[in-house]
N, CA and C of each residue as an Amber inpcrd file, in Angstrom:
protein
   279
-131.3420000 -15.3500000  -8.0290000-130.1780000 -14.5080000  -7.9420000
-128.9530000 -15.2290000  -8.5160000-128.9400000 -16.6290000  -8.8300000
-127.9590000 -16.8030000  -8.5550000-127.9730000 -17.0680000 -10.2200000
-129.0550000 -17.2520000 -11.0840000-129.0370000 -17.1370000 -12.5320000
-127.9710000 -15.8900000 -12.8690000-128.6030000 -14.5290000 -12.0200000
-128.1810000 -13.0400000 -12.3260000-126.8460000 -13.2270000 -12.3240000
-126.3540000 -13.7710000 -11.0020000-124.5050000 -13.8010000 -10.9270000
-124.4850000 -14.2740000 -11.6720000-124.5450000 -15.7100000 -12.7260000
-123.6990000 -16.3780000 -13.7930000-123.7100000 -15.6740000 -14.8950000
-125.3240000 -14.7680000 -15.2670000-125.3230000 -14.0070000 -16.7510000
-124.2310000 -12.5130000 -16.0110000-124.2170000 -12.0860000 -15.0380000
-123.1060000 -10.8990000 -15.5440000-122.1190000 -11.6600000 -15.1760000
-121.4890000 -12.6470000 -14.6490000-120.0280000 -12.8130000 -15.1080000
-119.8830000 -13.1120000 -16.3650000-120.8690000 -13.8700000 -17.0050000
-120.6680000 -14.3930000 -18.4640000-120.3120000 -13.0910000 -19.4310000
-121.6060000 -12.1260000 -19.1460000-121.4090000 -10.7560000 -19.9190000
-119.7480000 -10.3090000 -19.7550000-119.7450000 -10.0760000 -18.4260000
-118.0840000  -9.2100000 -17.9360000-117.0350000  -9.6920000 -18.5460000
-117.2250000 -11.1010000 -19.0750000-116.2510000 -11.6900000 -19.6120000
-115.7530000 -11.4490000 -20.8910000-116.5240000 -10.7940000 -21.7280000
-116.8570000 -10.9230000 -23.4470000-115.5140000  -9.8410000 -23.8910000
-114.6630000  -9.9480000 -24.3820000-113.7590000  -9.0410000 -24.6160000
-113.7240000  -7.6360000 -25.0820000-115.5010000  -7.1540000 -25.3690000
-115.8650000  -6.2460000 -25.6710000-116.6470000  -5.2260000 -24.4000000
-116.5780000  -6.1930000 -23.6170000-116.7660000  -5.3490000 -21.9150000
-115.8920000  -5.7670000 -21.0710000-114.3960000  -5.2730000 -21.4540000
-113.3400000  -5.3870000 -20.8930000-113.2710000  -4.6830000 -20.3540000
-113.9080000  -2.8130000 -20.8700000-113.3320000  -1.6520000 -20.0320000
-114.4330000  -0.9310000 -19.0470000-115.5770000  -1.9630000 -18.7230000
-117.2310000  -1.4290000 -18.6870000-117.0660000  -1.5850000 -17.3980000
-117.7930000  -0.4180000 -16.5660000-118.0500000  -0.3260000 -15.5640000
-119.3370000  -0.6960000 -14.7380000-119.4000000  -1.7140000 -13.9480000
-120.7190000  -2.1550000 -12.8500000-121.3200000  -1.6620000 -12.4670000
-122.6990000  -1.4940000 -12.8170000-123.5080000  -0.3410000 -11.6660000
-124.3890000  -1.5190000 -11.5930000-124.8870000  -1.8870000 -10.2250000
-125.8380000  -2.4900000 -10.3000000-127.0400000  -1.6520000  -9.4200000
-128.1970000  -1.6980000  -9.9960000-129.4540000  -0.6290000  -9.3840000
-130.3590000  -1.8890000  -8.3660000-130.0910000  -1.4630000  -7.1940000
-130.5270000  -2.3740000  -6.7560000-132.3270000  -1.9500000  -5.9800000
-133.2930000  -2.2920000  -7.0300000-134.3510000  -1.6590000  -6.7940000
-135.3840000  -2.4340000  -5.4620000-136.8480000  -1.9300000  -5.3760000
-137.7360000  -3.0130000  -4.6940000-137.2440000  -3.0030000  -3.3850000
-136.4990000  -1.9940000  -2.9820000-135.5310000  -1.9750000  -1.5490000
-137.1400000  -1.9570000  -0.7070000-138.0670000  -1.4660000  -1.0990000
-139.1700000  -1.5170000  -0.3310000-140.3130000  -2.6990000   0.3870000
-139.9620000  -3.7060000  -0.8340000-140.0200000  -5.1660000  -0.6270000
-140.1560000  -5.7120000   0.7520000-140.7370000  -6.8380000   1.1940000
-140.3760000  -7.6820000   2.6220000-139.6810000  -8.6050000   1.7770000
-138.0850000  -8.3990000   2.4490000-137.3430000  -9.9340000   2.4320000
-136.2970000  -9.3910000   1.1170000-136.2190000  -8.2330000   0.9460000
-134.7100000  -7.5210000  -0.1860000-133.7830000  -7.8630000   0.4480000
-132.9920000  -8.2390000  -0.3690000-131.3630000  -7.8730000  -0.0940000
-130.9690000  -6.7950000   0.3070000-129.8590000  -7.0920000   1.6770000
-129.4250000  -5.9920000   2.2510000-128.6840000  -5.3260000   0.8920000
-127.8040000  -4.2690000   1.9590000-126.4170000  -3.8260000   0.6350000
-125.5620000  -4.4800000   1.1040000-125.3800000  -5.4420000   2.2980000
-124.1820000  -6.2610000   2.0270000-124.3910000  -7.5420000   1.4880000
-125.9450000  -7.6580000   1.1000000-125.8380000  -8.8890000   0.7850000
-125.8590000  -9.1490000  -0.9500000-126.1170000  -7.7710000  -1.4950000
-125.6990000  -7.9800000  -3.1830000-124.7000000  -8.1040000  -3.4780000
-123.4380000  -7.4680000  -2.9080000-122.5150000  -7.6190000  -3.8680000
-122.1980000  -9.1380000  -3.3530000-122.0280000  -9.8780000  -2.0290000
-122.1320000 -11.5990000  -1.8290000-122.5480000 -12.3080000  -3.0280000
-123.6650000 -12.2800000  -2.9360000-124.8040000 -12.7920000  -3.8430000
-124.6480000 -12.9140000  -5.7160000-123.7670000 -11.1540000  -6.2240000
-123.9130000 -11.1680000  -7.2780000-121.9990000 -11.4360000  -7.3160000
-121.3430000 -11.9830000  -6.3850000-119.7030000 -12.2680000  -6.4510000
-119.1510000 -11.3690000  -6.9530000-119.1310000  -9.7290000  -6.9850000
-118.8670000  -8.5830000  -6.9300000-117.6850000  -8.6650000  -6.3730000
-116.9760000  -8.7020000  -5.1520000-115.8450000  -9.2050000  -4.2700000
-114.8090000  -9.6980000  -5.1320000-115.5580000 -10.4610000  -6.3320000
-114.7630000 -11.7240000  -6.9100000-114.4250000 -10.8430000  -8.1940000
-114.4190000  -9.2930000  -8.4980000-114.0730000  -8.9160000  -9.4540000
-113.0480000  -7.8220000  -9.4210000-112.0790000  -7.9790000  -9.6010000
-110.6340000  -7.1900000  -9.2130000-110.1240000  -5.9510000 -10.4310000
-111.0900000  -6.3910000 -12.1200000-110.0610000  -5.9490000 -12.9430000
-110.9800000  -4.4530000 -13.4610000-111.9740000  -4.0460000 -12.8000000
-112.8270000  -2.7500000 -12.8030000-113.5350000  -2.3160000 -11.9610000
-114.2880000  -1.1120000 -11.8520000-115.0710000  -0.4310000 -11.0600000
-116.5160000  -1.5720000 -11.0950000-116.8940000  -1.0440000  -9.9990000
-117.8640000  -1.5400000  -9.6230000-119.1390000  -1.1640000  -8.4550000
-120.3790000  -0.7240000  -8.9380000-121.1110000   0.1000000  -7.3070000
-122.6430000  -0.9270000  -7.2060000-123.1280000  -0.6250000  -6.4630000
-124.4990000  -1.0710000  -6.1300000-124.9550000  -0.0950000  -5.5470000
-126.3600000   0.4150000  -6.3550000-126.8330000   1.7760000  -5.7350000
-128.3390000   1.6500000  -5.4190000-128.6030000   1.6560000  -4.1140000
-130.0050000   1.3110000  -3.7140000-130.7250000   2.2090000  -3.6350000
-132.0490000   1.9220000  -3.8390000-133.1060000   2.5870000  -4.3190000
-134.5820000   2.3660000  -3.7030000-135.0240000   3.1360000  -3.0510000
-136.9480000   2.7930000  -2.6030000-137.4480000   3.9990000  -3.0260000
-138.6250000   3.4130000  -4.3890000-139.5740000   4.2760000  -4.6310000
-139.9550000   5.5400000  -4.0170000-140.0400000   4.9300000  -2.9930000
-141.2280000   6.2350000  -1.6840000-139.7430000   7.2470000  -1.3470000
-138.6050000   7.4020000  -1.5690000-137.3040000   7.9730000  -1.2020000
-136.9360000   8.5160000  -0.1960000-137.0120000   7.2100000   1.0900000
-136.7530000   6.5350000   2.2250000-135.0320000   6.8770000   2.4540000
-135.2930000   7.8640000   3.2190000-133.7930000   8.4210000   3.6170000
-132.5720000   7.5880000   3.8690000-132.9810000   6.3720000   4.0600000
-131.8110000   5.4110000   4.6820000-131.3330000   4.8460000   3.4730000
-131.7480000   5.2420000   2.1780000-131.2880000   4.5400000   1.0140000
-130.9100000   6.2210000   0.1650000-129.4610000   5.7840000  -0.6450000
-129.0970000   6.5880000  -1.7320000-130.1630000   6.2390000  -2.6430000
-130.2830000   7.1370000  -3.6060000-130.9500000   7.0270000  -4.8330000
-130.2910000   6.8000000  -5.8810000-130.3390000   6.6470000  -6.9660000
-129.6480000   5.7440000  -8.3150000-128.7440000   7.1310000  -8.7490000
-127.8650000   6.4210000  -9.1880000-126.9170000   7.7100000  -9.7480000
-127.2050000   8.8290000 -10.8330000-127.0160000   9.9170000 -10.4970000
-127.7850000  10.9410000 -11.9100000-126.7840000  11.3130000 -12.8530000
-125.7430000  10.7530000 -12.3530000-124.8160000  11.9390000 -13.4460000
-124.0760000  12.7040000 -12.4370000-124.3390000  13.5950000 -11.3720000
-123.7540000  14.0390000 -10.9350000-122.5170000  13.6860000 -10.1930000
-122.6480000  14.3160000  -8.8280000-121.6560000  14.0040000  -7.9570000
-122.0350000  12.2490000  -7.3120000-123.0940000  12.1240000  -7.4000000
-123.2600000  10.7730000  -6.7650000-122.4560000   9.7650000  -7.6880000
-123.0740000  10.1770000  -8.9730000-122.4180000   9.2490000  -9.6830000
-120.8060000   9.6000000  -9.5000000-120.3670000  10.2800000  -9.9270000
-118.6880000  10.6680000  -9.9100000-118.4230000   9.8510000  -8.4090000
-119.0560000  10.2220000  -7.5570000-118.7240000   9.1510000  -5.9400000
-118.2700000   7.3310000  -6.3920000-119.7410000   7.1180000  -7.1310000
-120.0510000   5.9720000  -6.9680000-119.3630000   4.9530000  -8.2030000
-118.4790000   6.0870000  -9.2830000-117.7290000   5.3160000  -9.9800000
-116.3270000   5.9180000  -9.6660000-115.8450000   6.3190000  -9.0450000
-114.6500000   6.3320000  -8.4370000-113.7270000   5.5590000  -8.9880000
-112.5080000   5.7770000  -8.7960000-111.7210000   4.5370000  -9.0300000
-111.4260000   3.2060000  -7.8420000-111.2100000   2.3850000  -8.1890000
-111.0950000   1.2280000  -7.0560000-110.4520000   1.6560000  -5.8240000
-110.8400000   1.1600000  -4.8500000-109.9580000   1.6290000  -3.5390000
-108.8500000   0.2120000  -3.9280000-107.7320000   0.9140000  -3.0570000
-106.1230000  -0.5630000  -3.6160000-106.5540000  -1.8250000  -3.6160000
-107.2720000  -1.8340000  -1.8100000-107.3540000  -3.0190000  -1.6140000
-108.1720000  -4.0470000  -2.7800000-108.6360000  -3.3710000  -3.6610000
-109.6780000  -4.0040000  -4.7190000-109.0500000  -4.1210000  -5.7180000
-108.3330000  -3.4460000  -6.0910000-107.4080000  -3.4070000  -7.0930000
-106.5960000  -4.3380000  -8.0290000-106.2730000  -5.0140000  -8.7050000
-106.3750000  -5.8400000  -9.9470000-104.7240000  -5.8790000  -9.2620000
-104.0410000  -7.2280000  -8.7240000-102.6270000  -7.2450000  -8.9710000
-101.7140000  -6.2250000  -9.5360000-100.6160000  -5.5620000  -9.1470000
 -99.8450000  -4.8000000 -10.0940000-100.5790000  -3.8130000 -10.5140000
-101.8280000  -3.5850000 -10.3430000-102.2790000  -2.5870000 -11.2700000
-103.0530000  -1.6310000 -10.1160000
């Protein structure tokens, strides 16, 4: 995991995904021993990114009620890329 955090901050950084929005699909929720949902965005330093949107959208195959499913386009998605709540919000901005 902790390879994953260094390649997307490296990516997020590139001046050509300045305006790109985070989705991370967080699959295998069916797994013994997954990451919670509070423990991806920890893990992938999500917290640590102030200057865009950002979601983690969990997912089990078998479509295990206690998990959203990946965004379609629709309203989930429109939910799940929202704009930042303040407190997340980029200084001044």
């Amino acid at each position: 995991m902790l390879q994953a955090c260094d390649e997307l901050h490296r990516i997020i950084t590139d001046r050509e995904m300045k305006d790109a929005i985070i989705l991370v699909f967080a699959n295998k929720q069916d797994l013994k021993g997954a990451l919670t949902p509070e423990e991806i965005p920890d893990r992938l330093k999500l917290n640590e990114i102030h200057d865009r949107n950002w979601c983690v959208r969990l997912w089990r195959p078998d479509g295990g009620s206690a998990m959203a499913p990946p965004c379609d386009g629709g309203a989930e998605a429109h939910a799940c890329l929202s704009p930042m709540p303040a407190e997340r919000a980029a200084p001044g901005g």
